[in-house]
PyMOL Python script that loads the backbone (N, CA, C, O; Angstrom):
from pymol import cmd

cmd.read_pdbstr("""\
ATOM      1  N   UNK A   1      51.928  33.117 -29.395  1.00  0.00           N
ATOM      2  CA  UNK A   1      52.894  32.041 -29.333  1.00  0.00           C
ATOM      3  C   UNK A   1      52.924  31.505 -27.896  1.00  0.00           C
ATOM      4  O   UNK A   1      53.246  32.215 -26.944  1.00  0.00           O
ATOM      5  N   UNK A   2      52.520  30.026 -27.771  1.00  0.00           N
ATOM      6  CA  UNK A   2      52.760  29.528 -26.209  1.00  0.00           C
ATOM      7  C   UNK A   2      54.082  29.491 -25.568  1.00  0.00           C
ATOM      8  O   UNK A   2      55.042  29.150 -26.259  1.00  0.00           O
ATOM      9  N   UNK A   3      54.274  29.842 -24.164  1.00  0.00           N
ATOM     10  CA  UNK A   3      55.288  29.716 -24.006  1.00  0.00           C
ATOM     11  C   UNK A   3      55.941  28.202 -23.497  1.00  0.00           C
ATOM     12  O   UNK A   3      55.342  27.159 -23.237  1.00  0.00           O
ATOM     13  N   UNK A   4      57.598  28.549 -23.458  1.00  0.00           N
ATOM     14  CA  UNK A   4      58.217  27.386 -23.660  1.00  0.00           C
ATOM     15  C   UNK A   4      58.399  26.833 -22.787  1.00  0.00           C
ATOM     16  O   UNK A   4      58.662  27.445 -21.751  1.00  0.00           O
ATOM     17  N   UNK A   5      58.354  25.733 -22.799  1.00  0.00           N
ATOM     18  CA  UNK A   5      58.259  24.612 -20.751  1.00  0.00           C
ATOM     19  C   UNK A   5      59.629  24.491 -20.684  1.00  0.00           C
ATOM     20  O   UNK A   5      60.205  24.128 -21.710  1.00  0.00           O
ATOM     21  N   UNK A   6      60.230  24.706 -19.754  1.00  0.00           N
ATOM     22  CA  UNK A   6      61.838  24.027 -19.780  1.00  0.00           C
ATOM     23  C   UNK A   6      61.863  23.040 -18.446  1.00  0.00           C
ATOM     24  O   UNK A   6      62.991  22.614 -18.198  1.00  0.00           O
ATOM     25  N   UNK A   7      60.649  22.535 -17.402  1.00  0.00           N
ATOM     26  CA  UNK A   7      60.554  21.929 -16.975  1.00  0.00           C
ATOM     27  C   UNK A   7      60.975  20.515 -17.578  1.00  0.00           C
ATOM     28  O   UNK A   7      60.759  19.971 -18.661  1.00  0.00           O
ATOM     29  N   UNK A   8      61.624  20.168 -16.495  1.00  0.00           N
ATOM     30  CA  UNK A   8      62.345  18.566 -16.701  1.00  0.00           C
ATOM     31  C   UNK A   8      63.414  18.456 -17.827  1.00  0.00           C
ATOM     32  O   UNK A   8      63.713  17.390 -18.364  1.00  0.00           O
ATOM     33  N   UNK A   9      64.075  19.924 -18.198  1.00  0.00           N
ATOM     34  CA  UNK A   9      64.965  19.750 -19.176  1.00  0.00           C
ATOM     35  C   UNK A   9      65.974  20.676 -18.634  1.00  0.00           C
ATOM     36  O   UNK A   9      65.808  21.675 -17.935  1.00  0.00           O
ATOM     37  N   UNK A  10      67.232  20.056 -19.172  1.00  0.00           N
ATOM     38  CA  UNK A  10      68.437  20.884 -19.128  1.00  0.00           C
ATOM     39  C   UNK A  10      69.487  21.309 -19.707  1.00  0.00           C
ATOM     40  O   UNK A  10      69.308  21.066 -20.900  1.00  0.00           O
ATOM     41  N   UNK A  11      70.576  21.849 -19.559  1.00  0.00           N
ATOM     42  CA  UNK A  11      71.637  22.018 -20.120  1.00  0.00           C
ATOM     43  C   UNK A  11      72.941  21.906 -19.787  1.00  0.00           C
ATOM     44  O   UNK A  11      72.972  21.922 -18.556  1.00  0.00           O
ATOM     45  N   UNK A  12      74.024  21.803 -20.217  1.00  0.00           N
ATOM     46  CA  UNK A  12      75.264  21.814 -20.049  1.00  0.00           C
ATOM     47  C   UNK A  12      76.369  22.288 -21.566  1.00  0.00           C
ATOM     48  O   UNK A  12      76.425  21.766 -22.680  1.00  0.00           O
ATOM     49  N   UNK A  13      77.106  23.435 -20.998  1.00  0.00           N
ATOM     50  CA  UNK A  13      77.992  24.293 -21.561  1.00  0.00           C
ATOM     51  C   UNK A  13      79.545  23.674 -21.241  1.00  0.00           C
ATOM     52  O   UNK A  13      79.947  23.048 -20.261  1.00  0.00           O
ATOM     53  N   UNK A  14      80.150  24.048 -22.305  1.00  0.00           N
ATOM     54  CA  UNK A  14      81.684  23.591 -21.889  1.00  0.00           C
ATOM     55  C   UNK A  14      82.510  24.939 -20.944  1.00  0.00           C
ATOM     56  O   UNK A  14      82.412  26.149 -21.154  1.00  0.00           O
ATOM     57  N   UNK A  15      83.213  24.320 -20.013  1.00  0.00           N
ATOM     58  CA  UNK A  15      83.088  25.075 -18.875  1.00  0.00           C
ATOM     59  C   UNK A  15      84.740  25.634 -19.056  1.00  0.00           C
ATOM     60  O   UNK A  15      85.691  24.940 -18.694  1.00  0.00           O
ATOM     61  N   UNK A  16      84.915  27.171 -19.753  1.00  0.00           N
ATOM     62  CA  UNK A  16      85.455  28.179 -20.136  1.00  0.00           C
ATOM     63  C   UNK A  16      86.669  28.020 -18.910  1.00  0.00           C
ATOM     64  O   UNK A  16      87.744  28.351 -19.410  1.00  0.00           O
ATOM     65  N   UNK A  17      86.788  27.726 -17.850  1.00  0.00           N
ATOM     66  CA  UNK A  17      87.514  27.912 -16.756  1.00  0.00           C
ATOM     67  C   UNK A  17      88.050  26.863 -16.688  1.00  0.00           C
ATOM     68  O   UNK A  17      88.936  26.903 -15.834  1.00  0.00           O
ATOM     69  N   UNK A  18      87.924  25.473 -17.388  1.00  0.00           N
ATOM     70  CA  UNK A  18      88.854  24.158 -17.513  1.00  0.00           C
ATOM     71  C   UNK A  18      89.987  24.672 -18.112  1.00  0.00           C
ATOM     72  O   UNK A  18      89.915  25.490 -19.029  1.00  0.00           O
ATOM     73  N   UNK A  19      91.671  23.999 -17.389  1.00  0.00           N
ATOM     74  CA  UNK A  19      92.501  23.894 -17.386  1.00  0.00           C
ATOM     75  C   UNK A  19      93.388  22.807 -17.479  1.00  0.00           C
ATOM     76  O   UNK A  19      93.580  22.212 -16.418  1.00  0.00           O
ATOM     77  N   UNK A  20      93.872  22.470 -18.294  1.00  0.00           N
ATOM     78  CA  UNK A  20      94.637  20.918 -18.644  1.00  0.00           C
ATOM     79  C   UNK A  20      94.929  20.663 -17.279  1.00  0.00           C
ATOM     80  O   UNK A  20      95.361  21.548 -16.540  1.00  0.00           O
ATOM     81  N   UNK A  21      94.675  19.280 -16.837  1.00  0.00           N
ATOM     82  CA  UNK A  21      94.871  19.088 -15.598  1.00  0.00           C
ATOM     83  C   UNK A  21      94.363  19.160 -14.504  1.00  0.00           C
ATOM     84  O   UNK A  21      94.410  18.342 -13.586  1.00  0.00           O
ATOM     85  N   UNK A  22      93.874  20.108 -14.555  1.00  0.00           N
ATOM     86  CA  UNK A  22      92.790  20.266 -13.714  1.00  0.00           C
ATOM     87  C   UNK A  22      91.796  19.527 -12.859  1.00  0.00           C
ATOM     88  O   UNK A  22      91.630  18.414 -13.357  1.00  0.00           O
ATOM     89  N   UNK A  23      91.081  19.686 -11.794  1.00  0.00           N
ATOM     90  CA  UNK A  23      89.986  18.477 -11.857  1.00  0.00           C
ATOM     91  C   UNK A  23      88.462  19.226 -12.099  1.00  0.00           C
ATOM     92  O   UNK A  23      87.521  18.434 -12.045  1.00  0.00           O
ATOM     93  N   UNK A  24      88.116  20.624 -12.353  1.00  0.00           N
ATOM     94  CA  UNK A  24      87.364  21.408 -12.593  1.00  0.00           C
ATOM     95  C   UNK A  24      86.474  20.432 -14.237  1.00  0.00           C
ATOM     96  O   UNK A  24      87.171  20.067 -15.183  1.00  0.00           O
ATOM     97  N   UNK A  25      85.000  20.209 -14.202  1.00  0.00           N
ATOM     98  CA  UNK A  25      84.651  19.853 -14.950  1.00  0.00           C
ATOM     99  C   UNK A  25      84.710  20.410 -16.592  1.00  0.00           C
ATOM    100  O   UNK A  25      84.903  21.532 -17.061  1.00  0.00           O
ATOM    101  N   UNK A  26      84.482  19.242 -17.144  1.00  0.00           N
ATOM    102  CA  UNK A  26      84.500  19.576 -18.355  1.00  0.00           C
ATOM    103  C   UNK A  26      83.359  20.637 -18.908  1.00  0.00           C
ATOM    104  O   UNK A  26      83.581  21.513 -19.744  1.00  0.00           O
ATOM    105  N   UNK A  27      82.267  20.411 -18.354  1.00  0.00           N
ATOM    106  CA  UNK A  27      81.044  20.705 -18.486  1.00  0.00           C
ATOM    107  C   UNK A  27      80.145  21.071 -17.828  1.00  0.00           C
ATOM    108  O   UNK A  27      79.415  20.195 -17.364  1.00  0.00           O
ATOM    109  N   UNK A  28      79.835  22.538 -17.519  1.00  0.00           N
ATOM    110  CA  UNK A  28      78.424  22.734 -16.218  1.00  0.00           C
ATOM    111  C   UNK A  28      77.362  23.285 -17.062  1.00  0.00           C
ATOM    112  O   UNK A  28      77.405  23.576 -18.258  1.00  0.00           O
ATOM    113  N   UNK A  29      76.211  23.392 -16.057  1.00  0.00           N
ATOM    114  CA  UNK A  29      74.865  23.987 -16.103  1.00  0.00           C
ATOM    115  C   UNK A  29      74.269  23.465 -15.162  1.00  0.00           C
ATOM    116  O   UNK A  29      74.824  23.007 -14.164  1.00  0.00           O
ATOM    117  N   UNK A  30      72.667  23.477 -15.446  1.00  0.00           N
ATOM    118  CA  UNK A  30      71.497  23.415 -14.389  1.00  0.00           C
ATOM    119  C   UNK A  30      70.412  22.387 -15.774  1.00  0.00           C
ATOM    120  O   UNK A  30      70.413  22.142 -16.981  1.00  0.00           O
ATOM    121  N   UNK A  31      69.484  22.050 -14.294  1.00  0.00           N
ATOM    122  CA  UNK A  31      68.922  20.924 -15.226  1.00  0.00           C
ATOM    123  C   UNK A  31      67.291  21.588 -14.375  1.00  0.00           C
ATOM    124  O   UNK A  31      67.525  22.090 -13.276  1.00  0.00           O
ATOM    125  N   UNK A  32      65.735  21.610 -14.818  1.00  0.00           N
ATOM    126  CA  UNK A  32      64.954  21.670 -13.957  1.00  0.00           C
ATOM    127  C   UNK A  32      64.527  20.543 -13.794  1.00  0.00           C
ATOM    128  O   UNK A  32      64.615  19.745 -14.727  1.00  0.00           O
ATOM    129  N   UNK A  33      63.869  20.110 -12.406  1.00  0.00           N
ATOM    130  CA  UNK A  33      63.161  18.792 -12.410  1.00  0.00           C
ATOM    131  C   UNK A  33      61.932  19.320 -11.179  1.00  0.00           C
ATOM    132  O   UNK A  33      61.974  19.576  -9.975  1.00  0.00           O
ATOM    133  N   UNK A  34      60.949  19.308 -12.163  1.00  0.00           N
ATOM    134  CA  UNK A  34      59.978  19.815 -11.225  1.00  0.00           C
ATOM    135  C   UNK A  34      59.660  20.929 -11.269  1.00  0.00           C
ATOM    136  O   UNK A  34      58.586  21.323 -10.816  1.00  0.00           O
ATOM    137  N   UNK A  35      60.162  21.365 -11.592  1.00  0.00           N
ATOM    138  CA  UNK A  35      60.133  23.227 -11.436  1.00  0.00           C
ATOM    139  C   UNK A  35      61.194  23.890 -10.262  1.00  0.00           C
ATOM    140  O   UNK A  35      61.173  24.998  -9.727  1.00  0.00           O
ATOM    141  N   UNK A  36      62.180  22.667 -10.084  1.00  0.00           N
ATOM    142  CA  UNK A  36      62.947  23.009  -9.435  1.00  0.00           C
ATOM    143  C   UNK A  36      64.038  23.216  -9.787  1.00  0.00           C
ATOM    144  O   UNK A  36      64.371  22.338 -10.582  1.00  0.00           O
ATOM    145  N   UNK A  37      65.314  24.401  -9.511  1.00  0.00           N
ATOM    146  CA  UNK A  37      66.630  24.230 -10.395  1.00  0.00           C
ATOM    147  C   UNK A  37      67.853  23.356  -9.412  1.00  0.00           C
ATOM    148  O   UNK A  37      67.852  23.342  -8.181  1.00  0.00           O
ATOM    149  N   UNK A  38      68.848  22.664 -10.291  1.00  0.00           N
ATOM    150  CA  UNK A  38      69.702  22.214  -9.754  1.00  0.00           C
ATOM    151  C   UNK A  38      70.663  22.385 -10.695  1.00  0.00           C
ATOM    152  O   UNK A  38      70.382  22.604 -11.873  1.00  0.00           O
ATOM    153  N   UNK A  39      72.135  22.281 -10.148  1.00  0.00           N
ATOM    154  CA  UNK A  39      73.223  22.436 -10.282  1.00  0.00           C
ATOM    155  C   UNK A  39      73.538  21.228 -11.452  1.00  0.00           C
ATOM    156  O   UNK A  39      72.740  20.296 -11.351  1.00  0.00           O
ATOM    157  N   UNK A  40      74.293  21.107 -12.267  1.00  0.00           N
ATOM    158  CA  UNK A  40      75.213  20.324 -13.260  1.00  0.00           C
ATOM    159  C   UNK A  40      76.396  20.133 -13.383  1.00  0.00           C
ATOM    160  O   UNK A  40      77.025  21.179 -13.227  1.00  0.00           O
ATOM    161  N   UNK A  41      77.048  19.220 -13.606  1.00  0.00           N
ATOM    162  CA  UNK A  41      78.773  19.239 -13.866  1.00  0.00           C
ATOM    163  C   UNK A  41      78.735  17.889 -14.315  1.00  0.00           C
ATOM    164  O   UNK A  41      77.933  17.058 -13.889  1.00  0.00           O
ATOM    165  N   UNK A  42      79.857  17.614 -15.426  1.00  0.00           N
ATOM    166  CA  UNK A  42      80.041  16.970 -16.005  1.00  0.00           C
ATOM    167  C   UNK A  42      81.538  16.829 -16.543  1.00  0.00           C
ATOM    168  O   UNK A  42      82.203  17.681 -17.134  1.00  0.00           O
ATOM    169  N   UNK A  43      81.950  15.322 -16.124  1.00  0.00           N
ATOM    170  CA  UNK A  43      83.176  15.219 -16.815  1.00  0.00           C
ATOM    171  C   UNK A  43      83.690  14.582 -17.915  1.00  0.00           C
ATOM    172  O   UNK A  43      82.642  13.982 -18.151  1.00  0.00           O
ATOM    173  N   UNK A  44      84.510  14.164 -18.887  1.00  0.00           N
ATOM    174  CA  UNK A  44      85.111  13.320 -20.142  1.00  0.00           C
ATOM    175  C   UNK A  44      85.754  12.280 -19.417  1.00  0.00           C
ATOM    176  O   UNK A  44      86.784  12.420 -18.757  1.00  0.00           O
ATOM    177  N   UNK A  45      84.904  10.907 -19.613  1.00  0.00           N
ATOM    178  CA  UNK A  45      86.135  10.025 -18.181  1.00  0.00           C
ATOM    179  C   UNK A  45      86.324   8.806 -20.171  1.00  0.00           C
ATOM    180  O   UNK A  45      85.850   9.071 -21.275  1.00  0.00           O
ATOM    181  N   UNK A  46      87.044   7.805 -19.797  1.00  0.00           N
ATOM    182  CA  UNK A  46      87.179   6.606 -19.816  1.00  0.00           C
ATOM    183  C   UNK A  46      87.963   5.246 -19.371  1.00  0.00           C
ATOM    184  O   UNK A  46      89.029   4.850 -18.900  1.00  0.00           O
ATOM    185  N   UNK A  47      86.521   4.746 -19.913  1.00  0.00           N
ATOM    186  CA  UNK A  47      86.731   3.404 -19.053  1.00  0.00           C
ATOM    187  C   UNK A  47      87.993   2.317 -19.011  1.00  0.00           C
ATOM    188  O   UNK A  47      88.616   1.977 -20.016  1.00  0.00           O
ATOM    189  N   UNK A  48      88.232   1.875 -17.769  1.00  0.00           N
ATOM    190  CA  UNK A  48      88.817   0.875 -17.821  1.00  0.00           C
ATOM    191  C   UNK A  48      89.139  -0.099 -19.429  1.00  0.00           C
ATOM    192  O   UNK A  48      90.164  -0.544 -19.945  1.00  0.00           O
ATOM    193  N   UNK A  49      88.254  -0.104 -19.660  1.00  0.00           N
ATOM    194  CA  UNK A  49      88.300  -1.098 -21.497  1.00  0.00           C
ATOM    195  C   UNK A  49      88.257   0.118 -22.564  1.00  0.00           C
ATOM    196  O   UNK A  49      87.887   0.054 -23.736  1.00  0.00           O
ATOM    197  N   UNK A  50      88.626   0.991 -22.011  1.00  0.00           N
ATOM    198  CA  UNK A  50      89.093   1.885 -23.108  1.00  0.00           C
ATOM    199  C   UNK A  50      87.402   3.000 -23.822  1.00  0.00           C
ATOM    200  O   UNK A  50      87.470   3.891 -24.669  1.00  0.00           O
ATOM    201  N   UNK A  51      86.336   2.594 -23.232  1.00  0.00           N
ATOM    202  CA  UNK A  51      84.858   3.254 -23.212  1.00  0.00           C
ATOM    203  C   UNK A  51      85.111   4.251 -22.812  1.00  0.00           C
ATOM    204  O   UNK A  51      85.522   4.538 -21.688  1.00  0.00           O
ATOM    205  N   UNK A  52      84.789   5.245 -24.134  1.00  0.00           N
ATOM    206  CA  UNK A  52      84.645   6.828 -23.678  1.00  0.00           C
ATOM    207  C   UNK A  52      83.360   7.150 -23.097  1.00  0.00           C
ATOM    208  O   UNK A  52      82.411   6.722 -23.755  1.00  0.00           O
ATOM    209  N   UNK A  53      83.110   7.696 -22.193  1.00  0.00           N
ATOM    210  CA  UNK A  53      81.828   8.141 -20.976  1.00  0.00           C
ATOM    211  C   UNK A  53      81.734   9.516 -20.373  1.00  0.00           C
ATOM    212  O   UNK A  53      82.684  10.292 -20.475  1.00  0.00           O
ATOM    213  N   UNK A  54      80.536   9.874 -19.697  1.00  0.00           N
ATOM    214  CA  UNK A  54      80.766  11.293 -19.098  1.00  0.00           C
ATOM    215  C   UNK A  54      79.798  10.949 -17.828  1.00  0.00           C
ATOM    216  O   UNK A  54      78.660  10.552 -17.578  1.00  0.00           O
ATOM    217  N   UNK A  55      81.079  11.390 -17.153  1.00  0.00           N
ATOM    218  CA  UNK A  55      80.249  11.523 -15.504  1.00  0.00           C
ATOM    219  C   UNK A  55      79.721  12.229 -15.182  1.00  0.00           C
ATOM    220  O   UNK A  55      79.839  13.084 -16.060  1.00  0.00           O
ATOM    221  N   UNK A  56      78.807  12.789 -14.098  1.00  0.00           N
ATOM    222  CA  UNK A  56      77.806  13.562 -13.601  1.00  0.00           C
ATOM    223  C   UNK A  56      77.313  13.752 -12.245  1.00  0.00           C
ATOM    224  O   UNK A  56      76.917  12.922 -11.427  1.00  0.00           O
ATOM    225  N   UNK A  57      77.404  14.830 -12.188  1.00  0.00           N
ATOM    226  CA  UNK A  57      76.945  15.008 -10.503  1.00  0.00           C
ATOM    227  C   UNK A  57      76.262  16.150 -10.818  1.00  0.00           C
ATOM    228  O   UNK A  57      76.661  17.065 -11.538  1.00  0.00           O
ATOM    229  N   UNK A  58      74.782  16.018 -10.012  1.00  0.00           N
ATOM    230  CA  UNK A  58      73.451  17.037  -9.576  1.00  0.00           C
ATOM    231  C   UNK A  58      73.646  17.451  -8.042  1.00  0.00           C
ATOM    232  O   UNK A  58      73.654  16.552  -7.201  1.00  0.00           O
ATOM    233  N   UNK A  59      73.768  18.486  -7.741  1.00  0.00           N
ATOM    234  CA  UNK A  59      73.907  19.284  -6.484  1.00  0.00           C
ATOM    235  C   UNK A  59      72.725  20.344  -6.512  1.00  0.00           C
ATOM    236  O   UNK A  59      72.132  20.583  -7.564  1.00  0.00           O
ATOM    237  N   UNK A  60      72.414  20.954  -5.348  1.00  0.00           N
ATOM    238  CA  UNK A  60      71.869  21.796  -5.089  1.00  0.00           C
ATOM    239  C   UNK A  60      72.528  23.300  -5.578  1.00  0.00           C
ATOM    240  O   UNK A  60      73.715  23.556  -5.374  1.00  0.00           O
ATOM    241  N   UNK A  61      71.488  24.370  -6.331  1.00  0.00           N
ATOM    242  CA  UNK A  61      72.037  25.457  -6.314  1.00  0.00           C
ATOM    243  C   UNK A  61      72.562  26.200  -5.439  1.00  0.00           C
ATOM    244  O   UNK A  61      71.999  26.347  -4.355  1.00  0.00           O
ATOM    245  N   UNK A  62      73.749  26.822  -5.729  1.00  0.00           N
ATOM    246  CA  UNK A  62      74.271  27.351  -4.976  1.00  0.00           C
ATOM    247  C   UNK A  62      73.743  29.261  -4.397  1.00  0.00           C
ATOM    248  O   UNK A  62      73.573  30.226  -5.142  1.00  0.00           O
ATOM    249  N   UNK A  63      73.653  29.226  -3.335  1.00  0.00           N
ATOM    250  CA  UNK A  63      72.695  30.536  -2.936  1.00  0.00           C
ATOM    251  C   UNK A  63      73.771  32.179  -3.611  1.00  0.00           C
ATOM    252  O   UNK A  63      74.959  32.351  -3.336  1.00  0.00           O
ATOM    253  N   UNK A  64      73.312  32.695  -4.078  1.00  0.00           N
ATOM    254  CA  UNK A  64      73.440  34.223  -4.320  1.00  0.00           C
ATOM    255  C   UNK A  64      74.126  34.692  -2.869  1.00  0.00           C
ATOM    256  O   UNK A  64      73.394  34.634  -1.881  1.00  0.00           O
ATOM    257  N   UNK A  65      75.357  35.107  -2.718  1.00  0.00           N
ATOM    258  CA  UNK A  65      76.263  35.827  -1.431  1.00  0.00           C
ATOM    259  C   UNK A  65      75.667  37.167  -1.837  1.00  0.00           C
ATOM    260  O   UNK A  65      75.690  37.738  -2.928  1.00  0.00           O
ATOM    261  N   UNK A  66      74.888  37.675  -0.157  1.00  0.00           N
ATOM    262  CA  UNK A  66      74.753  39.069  -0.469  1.00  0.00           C
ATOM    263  C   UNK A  66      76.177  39.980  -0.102  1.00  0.00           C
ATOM    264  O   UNK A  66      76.868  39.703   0.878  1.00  0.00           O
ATOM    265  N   UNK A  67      76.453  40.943  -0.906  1.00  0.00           N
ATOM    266  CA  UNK A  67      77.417  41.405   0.018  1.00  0.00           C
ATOM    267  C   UNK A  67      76.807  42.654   0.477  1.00  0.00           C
ATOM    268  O   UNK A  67      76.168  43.327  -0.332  1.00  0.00           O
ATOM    269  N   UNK A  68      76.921  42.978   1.520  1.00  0.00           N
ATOM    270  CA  UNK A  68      76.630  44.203   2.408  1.00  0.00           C
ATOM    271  C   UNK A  68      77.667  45.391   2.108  1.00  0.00           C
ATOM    272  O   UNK A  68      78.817  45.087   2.426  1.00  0.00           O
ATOM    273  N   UNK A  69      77.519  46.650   1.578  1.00  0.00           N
ATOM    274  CA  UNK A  69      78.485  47.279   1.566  1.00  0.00           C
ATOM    275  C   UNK A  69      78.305  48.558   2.510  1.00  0.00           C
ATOM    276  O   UNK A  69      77.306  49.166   2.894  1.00  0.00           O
ATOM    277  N   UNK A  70      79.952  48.754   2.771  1.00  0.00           N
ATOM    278  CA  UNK A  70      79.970  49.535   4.177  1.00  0.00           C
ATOM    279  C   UNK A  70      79.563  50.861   3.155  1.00  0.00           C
ATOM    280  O   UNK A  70      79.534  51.032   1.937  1.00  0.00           O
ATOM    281  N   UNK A  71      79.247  51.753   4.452  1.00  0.00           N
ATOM    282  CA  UNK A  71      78.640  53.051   3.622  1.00  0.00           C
ATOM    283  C   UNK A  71      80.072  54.054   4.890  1.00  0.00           C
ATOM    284  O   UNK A  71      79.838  54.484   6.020  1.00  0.00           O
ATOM    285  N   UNK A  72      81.142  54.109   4.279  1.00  0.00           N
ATOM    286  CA  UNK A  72      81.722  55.763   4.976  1.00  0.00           C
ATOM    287  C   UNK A  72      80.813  57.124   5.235  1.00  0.00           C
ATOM    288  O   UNK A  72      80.246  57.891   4.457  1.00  0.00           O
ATOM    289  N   UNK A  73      80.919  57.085   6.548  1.00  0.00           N
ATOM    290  CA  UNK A  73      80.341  58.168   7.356  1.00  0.00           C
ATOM    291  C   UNK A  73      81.522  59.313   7.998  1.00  0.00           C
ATOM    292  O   UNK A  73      81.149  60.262   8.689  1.00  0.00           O
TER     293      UNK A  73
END
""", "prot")
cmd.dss("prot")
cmd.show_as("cartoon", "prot")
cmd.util.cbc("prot")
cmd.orient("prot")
């Protein structure tokens, strides 16, 4: 079985941590472009004339925090 390209494709999940009110998106994930990963978010807006729409912003992934842990001696 060949494997599956996910180059130039992405996703977005409804984002479990939205809170009425909130400004936390409706919607995150990662998208590849290139073979590169980037960040996703997505919101439920509408328009001025009453057009339901979803906004979007692509950011850079965010890096893995190492944490260093102290070792008691």
């Amino acid at each position: 079985m060949p494997e599956y390209d996910n180059e130039n494709r992405g996703v977005l999940f409804p984002n479990k941590y939205k809170e009425d009110g909130d400004k936390k998106p409706n919607y995150t994930g990662s998208v590849d472009v290139q073979g590169e990963q980037w960040r996703l978010a997505a919101w439920d807006n509408t328009s001025k004339n009453g057009v339901k729409y979803i906004s979007l912003v692509v950011s850079e992934p965010k890096e893995k925090e190492e944490v260093e842990e102290e070792v008691p001696f």
